[in-house]
C-alpha positions in Angstrom: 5.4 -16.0 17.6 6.7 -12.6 16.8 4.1 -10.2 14.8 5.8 -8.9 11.7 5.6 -5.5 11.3 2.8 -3.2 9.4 4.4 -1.3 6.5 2.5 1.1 4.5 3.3 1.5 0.2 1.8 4.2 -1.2 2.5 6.5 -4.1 0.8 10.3 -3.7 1.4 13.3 -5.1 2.0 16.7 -3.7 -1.1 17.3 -2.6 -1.6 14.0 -1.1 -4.0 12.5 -4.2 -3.7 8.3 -4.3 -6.3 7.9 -6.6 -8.8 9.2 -9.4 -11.8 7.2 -10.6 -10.4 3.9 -9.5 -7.1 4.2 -10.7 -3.8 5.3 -10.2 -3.8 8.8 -11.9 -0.5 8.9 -13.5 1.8 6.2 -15.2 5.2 5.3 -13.1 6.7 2.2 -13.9 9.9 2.7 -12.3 6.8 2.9 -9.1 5.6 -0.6 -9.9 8.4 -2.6 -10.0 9.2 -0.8 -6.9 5.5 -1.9 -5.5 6.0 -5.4 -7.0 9.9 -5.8 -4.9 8.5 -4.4 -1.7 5.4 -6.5 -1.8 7.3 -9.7 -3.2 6.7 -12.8 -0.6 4.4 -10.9 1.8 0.8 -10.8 2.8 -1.0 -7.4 1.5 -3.8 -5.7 3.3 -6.3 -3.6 0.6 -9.6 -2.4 0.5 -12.3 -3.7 -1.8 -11.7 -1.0 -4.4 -7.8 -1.4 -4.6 -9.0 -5.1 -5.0 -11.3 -3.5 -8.1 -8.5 -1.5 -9.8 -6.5 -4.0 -9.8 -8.7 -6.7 -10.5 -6.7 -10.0 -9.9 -4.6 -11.7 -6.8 -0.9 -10.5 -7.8 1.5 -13.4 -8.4 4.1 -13.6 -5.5 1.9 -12.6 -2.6 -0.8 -13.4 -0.6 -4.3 -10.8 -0.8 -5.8 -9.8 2.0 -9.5 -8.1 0.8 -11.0 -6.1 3.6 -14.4 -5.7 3.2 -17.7 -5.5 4.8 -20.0 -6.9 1.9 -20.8 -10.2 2.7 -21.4 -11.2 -1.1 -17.6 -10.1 -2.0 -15.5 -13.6 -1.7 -13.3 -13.6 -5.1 -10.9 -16.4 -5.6 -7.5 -16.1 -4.9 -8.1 -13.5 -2.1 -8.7 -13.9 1.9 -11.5 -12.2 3.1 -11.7 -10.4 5.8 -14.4 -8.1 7.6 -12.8 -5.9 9.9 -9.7 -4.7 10.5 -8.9 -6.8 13.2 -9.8 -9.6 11.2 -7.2 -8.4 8.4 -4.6 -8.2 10.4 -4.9 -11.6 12.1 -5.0 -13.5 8.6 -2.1 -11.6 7.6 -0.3 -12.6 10.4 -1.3 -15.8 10.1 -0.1 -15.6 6.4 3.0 -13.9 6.7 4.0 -16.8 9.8 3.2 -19.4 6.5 5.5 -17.3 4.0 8.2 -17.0 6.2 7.5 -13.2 5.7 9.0 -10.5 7.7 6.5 -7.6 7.3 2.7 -7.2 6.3 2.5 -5.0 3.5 -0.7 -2.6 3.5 -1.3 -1.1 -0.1 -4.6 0.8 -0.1 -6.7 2.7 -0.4 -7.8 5.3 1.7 -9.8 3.9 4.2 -7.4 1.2 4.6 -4.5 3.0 5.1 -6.3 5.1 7.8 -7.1 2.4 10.1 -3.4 1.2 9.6 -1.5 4.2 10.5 -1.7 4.2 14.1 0.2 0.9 14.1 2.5 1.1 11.0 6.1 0.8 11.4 7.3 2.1 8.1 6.3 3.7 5.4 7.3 3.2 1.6 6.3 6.5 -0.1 7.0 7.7 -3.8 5.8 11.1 -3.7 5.0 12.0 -7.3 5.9 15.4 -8.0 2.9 17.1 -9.2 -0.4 18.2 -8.1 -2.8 15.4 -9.5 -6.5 16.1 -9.5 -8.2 12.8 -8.4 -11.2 12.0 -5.8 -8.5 9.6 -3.4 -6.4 11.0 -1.2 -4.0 9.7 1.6 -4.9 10.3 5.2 -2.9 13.0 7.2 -0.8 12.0 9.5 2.6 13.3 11.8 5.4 13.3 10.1 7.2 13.8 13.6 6.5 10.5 14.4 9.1 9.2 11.6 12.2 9.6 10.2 13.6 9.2 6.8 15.9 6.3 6.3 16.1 6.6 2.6 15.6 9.0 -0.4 15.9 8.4 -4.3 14.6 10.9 -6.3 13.6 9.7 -9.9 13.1 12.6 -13.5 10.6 11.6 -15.5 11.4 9.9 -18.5 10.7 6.7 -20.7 8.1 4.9 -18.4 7.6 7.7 -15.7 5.1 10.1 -16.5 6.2 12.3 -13.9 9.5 13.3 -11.5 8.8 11.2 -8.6 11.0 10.5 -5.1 11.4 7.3 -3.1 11.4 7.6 0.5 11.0 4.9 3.4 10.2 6.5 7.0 10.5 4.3 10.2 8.3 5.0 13.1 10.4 6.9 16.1 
């Protein structure tokens, strides 16, 4: 069996923020539908408080809650308590989709542990310099390169100017 792939989506702004009380701080839809078509058919990885701020399995996908607190268990989402653990039901998930790649959406924590082994990365780098209390581990951007850019205005939808871009692992 071949292991699909580990692909990170995140949105951040310029100063790396992912997050402010829970939430995504700023409003992008043209972001979401984005989210929703690269997480379409696949297994996702989160934390328990992306699982929180979104507050529902997503229709189209398979959940993936890590946590460590045994009394979590919500329907519609499989548990898991380490990161090993994740990524083994994923896998196993992603074999019963028919899925190509795991997608890992958050939050912090999450996305730390996954770095070291992601092959690509779906940013939309929001352009402003949100406050929030979240922010998106550091990591080399040596070790990828950019296969695509789109950059977005702000408008009807899009609180701010934002750009897509996907980087593959070197």
């Amino acid at each position: 069996m071949t292991v699909p792939p580990l692909s990170i989506v995140v949105a951040l702004a310029e100063n790396g923020v992912i997050g402010r009380g829970n939430a995504l701080p700023w409003r992008l839809r043209t972001d979401l539908r984005r989210f929703r078509d690269l997480t379409w058919g696949k297994p996702m990885i989160m934390g328990r408080k992306c699982w929180d701020a979104i507050g529902r399995p997503l229709p189209g996908r398979a959940t993936v809650l890590m946590t460590r607190d045994p009394g979590v268990a919500p329907e519609g989402a499989h548990v898991a308590r380490s990161w090993e653990d994740a990524k083994r039901t994923a896998q196993h998930l992603a074999a019963t989709m028919g899925a190509a790649e795991i997608a890992v959406v958050g939050g912090a924590e999450i996305y730390r542990l996954a770095l070291p082994e992601t092959s690509r990365m779906h940013l939309t780098r929001v352009h402003d310099l949100t406050p929030g209390d979240v922010v998106f581990p550091a990591f080399r951007a040596d070790e990828f390169r950019e296969t695509f850019r789109e950059e977005h205005p702000a408008g009807e939808g899009d609180q701010h100017p934002f750009t897509f871009i996907d980087l593959q692992r070197r």
